[in-house]
N, C-alpha and C positions, 0 to 999 in steps of 0.2 A: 615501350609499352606504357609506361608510368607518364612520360610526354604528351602522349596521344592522351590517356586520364583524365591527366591535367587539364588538358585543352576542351573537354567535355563538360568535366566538372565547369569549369569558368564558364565557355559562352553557356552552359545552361541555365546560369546564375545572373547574367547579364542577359539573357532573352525574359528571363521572369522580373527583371528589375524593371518599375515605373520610371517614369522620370521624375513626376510626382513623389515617388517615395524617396530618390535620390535626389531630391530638392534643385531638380534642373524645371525651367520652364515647359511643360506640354505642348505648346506650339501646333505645327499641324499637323493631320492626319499622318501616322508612318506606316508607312509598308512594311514591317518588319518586327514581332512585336520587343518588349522590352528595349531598352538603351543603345544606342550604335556603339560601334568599338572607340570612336572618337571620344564618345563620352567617358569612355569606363576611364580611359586614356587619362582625362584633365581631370577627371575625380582624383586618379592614381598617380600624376604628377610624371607620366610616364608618354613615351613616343608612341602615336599609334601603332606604328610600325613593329616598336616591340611588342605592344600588345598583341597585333593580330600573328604574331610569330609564336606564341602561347597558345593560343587558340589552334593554332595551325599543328603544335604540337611540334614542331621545331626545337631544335637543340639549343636554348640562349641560356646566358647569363641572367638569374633571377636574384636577387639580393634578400634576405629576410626581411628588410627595412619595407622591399615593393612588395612583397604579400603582405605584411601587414597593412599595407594601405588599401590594398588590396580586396582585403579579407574586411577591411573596416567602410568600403566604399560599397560590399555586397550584403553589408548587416548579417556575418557570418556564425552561427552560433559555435559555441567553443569547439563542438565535436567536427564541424563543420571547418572550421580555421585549423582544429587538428588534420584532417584529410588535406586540405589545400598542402600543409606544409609535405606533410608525406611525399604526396604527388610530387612535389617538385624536389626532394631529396635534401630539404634545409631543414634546419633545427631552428624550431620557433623561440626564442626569446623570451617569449611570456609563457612557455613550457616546460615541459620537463622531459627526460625520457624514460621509454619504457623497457626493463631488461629482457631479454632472450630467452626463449623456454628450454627448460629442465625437465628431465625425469618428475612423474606425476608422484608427488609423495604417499606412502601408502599409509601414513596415518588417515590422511582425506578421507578415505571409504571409510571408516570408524565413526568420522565425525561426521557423515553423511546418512550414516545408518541411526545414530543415536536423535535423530532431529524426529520429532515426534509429528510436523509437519509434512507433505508432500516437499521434496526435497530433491535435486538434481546437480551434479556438477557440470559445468559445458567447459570441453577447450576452446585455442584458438579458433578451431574453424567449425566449431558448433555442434561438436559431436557430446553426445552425453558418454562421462566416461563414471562416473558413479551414480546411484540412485537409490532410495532406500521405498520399502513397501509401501506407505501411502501414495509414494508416487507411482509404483508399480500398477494398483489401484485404480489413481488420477486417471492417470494415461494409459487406460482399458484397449487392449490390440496395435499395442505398439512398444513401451516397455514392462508390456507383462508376457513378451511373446519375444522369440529370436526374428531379430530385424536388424533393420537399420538402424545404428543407433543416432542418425546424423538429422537433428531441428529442423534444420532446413528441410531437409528432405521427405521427411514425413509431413511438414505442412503444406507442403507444393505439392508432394507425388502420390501421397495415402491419402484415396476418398474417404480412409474415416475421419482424418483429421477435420475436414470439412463439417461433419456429424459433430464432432464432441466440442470443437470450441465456435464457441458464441461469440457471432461477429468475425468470421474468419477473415471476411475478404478487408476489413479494415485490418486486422491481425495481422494481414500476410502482406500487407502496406510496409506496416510499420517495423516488420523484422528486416523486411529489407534494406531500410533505410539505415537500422541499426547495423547490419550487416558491414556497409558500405561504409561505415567510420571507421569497425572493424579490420576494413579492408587497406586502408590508409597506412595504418602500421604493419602487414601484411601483402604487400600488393607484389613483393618476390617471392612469397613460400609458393613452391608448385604445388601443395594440397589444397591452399585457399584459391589459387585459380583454376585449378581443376573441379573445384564445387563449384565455383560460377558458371563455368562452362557449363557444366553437366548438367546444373540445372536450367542455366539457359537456353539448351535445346530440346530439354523434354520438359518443359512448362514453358507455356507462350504466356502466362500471366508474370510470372518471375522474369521473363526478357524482357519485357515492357516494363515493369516498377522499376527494373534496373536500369534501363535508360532513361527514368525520371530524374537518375542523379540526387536525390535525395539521401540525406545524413541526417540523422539522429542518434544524439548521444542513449545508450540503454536506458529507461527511467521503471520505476514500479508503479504499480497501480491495477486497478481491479480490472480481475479475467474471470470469464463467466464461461461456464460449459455445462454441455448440456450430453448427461454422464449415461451411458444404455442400462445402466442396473442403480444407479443410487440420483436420477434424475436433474434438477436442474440445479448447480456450484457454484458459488458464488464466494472468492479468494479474494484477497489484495498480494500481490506480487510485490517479492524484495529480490532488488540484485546486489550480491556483494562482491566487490572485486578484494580477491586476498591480497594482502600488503606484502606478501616474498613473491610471492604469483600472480601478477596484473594481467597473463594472458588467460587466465583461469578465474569463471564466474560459479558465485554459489548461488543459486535460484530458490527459495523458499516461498511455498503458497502457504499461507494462514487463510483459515476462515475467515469472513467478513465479519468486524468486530472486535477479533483476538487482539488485533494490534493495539488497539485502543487501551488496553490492559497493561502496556509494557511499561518499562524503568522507565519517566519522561528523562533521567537523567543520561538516558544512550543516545550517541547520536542518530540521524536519519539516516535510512537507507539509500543506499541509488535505486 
């Protein structure tokens, strides 16, 4: 399964690649768009034959050394060069790894309640596992109500989520691409493939972003909603990843403006 991934992830990466942007000459008209496998091939220092045995998702011998060239031959961004490694079962060099999950600590919910902002915990596979009232609030019919408590799901499968946030259909781009980095270091837990599946058969929008192949590292920044009782919201978004818990994010909306106020002496958020 992670072979066949792999082999996705790449020719996807190489059908979007120019030649032009891979500093090979344009030449003539091609059938085919982005770069032949030949090409990716002499960029990578590599036999076609290996390469198209990648692609094909076949069982080879892949060196850290070839993805990194790899990975630098596809102008890969970091989260992006992280998923490549995953896929193919090597430990990147210019990385580091990430530890195995634990029992959810029960101080968290204290420190999730005391945030005077809208406020959420997400595990690995995106489920909210604590929340505190403003976000109860935030996210009007969905956790202020017995549900699903799973991100994903509510933004793919609950019409309200379409209603309350602003810009959904870019939104529901970009989690999935977030997702898919996520998924890199995850791609044998059977609850993360169980969420793909599941929701790639009951949303035709979510089966096609995910065959986009896109990665994106999580980043913050303004989310706008548009609220049924307190009208149109206007947040900037922070993700923190815990430093004993990398598979667990803390998600905090501030007003537009708050942040501007903080310690400049802390550092930036993800």
């Amino acid at each position: 399964m992670q072979r066949h991934a792999l082999g996705q992830f790449v020719r996807a990466h190489r059908e979007r690649l120019s030649p032009a942007a891979a500093g090979l000459p344009v030449g003539q008209r091609r059938r085919t768009p982005g770069l032949r496998r030949e090409e990716v091939a002499q960029l990578c220092g590599v036999s076609t034959t290996w390469y198209t045995w990648i692609e094909q998702g076949r069982d080879v011998s892949i060196s850290p050394q070839a993805l990194g060239r790899l990975a630098m031959a596809f102008g890969l961004s970091r989260a992006e060069r992280a998923y490549l490694f995953e896929m193919a079962g090597k430990r990147d060099p210019e990385g580091g790894e990430i530890p195995g999950p634990a029992a959810l600590p029960h101080a968290l919910f204290g420190v999730v309640a005391a945030i005077a902002a809208p406020a959420y915990l997400l595990d690995a596979t995106w489920t909210v596992r604590a929340w505190n009232p403003p976000a109860s609030r935030l996210f009007a019919g969905w956790l202020d109500r017995d549900a699903d408590r799973n991100l994903l799901r509510y933004i793919f499968l609950d019409p309200a989520a379409r209603s309350l946030i602003n810009g959904w259909q870019e939104r529901a781009r970009r989690v999935v691409a977030e997702l898919r980095a996520d998924y890199g270091t995850k791609s044998n837990d059977p609850d993360m493939r169980g969420l793909i599946e599941d929701l790639g058969s009951r949303s035709a929008l979510f089966a096609r972003l995910w065959e986009e192949q896109a990665v994106l590292g999580r980043e913050g920044g303004e989310r706008t909603f548009n609220h049924p009782g307190d009208g149109f919201l206007r947040y900037s978004q922070s993700t923190f990843i815990l430093a004993a818990r990398p598979d667990l994010k803390l998600v905090v909306l501030t007003k537009a403006g708050e942040s501007a106020a903080a310690d400049p002496s802390l550092g930036e958020p993800s």
